[in-house]
N, CA, C and O of each residue as an XYZ file, in Angstrom:
356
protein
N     167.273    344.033    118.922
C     166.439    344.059    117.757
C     166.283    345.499    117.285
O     165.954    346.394    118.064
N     166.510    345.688    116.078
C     165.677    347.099    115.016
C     164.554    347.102    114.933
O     163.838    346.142    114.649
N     164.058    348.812    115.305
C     163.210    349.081    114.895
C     163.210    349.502    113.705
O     164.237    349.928    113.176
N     161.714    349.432    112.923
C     161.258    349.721    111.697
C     161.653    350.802    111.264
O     161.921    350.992    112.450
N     161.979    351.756    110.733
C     162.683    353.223    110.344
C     161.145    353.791    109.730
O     160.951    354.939    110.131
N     160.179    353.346    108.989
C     158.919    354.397    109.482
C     158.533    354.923    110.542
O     158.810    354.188    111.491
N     158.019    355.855    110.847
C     157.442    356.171    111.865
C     156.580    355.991    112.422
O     156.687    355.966    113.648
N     155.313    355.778    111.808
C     153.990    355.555    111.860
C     153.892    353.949    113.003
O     153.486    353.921    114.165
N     154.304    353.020    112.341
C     154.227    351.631    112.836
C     155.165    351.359    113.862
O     154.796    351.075    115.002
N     156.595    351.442    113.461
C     157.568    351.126    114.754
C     157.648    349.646    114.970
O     158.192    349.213    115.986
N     157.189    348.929    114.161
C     157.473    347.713    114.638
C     158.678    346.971    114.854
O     159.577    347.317    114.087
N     158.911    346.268    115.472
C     160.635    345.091    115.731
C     160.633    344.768    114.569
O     159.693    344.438    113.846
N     161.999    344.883    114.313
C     161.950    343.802    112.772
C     162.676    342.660    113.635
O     163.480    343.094    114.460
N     162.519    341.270    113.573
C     162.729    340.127    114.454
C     163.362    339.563    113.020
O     162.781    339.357    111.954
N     165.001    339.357    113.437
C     165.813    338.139    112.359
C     165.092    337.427    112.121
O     164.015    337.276    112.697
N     165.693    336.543    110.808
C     165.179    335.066    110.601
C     165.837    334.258    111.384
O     165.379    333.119    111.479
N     166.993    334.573    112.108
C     167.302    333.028    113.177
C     166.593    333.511    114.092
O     167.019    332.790    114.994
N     165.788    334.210    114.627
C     165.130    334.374    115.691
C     163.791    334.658    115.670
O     163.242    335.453    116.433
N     163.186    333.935    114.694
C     161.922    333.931    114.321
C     161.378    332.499    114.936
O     162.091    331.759    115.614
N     159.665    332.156    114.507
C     159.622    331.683    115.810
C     159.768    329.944    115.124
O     159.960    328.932    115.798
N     159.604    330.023    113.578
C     159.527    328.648    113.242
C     161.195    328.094    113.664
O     161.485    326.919    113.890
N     162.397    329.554    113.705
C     163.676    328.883    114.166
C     163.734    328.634    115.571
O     164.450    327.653    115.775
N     163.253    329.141    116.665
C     163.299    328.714    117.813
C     162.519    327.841    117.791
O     162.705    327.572    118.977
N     161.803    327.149    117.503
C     160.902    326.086    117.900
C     161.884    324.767    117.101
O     161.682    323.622    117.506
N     162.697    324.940    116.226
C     163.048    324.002    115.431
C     164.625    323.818    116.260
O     165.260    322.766    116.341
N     164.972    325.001    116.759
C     166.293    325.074    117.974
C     165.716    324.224    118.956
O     166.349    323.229    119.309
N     164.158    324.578    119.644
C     164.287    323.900    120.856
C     163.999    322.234    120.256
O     164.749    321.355    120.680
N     162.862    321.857    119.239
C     163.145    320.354    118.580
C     164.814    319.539    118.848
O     165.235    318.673    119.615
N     165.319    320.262    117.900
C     167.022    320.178    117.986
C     167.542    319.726    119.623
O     167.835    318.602    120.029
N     167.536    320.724    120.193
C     167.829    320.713    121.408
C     167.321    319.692    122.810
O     167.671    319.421    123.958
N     166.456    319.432    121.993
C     165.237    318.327    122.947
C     166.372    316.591    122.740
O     166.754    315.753    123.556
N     166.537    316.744    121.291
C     166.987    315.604    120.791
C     168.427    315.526    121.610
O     168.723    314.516    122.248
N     169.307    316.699    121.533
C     170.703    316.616    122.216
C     170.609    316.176    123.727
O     171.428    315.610    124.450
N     169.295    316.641    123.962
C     168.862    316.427    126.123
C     168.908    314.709    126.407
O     169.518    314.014    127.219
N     168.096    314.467    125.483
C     168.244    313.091    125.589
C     169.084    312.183    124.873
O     168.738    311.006    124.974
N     169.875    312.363    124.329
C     171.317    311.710    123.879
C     172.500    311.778    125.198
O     173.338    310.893    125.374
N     172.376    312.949    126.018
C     172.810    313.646    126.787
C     172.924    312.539    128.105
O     173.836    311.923    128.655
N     170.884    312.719    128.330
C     170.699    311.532    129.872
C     171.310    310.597    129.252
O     172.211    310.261    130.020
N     171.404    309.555    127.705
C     171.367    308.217    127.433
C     173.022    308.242    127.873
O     173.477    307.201    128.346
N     173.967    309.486    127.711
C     174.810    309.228    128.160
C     175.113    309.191    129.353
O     175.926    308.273    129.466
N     174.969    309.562    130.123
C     174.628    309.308    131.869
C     174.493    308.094    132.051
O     175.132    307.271    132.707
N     173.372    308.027    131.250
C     173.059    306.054    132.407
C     173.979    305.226    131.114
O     173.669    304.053    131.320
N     174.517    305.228    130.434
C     175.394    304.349    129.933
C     176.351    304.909    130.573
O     177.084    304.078    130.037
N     177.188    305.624    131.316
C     178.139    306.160    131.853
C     178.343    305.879    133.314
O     179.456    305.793    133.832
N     177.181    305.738    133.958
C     176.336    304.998    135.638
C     176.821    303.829    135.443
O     177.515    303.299    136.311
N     176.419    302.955    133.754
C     176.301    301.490    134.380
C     177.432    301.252    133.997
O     177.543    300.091    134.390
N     178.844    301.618    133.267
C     179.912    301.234    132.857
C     180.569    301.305    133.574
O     180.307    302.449    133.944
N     182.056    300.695    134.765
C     182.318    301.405    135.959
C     183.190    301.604    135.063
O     182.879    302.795    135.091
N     184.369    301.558    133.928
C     185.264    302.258    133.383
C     184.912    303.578    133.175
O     185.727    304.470    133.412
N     183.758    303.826    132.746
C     183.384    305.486    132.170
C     182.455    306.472    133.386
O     181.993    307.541    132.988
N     182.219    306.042    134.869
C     181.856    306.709    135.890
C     182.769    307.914    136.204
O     182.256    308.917    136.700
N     184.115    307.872    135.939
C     184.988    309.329    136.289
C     184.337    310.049    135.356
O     184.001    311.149    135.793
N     183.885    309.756    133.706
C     183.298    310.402    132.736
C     181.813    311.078    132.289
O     181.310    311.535    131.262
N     181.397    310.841    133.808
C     180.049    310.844    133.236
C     179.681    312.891    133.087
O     178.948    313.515    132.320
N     180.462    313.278    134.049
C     180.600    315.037    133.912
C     180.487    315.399    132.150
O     179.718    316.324    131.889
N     181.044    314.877    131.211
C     180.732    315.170    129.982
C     179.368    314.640    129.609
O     179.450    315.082    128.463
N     178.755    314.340    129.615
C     177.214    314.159    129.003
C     176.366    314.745    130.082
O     175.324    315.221    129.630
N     176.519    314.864    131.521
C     175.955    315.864    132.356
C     176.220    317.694    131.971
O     175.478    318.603    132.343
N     177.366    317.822    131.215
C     177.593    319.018    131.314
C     176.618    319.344    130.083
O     175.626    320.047    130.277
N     176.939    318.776    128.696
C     176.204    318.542    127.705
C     174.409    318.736    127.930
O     173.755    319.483    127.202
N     173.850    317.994    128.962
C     172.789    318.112    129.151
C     172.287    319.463    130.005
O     171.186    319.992    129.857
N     173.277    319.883    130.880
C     172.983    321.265    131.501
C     172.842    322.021    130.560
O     171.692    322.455    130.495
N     173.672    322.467    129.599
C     173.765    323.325    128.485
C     172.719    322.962    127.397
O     172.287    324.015    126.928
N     172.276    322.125    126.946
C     171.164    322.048    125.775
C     169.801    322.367    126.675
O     168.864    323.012    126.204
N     169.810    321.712    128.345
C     168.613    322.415    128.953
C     169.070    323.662    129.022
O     167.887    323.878    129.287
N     169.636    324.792    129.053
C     170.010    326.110    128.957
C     169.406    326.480    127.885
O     168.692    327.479    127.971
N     169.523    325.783    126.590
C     169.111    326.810    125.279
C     167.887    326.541    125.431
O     167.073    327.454    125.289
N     167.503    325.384    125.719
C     165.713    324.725    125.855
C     165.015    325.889    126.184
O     164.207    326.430    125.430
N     165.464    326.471    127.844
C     164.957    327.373    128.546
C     164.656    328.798    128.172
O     163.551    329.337    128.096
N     165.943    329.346    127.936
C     165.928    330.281    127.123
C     165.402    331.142    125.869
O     165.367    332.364    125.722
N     164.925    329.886    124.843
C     164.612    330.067    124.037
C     163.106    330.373    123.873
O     162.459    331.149    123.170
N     162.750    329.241    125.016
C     161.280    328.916    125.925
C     161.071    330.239    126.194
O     160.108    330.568    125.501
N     161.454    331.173    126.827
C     161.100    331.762    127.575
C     161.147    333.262    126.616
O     160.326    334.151    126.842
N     162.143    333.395    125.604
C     161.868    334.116    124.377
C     160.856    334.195    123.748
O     160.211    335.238    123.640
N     160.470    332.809    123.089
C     159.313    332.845    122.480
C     157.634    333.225    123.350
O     156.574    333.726    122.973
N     158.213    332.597    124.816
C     156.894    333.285    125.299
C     156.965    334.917    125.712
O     155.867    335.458    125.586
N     157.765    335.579    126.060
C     157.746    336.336    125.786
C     157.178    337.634    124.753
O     156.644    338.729    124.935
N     157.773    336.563    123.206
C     157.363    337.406    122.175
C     155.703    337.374    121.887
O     155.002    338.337    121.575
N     155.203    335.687    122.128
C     154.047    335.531    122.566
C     152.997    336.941    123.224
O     152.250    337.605    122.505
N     153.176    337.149    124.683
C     153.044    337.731    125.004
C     152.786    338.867    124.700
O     151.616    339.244    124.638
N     153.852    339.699    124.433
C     154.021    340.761    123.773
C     152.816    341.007    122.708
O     151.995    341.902    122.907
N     152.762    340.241    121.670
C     151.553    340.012    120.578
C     150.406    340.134    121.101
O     149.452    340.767    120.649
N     150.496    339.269    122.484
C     148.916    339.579    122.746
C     148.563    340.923    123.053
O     147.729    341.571    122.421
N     149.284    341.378    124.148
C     149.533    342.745    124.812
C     148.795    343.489    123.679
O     147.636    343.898    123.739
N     149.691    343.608    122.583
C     149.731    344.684    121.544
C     148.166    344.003    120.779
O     147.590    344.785    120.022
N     147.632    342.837    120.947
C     146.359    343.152    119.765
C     145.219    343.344    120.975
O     144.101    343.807    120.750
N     145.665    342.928    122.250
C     143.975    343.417    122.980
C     144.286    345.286    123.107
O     143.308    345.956    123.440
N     145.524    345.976    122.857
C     145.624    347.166    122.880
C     144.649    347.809    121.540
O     144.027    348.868    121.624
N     144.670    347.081    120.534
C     144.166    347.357    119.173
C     142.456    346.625    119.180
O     141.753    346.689    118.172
């Protein structure tokens, strides 16, 4: 992230994809792919043709819980940070 080029303030300038109404609307998104993900699993469990297959909707679900987390843990972060900086003020 950039900092502000005044001096005085210094604040992050934080993108718009990484602002917080877009991570929250990534992790929405992402919530929806998790569970398309399990539905493929247990339709994949109960089919015995598609049991060699079920590694694709498991892998799928590792990875959308990846951005879940991540993103989670960004926003609290930035959270954080905010507070930090207004009980400093």
């Amino acid at each position: 992230m950039r900092l502000d080029p005044t001096p005085l303030y210094r604040k992050v300038i934080i993108p718009w994809y990484d602002s917080g109404k877009a991570c929250l609307a990534t992790i929405a998104f992402m919530v929806f792919v998790f569970l398309f993900a399990i539905t493929g699993i247990l339709v994949a469990c109960k089919t015995p043709e598609y049991i060699e297959h079920k590694w694709v909707p498991g892998l799928l679900a590792v990875m959308s819980g990846g951005v879940i987390l991540s993103t989670s843990f960004r926003l609290i972060k930035r959270y954080a940070y905010k507070l930090k900086e207004e009980k400093e003020n």
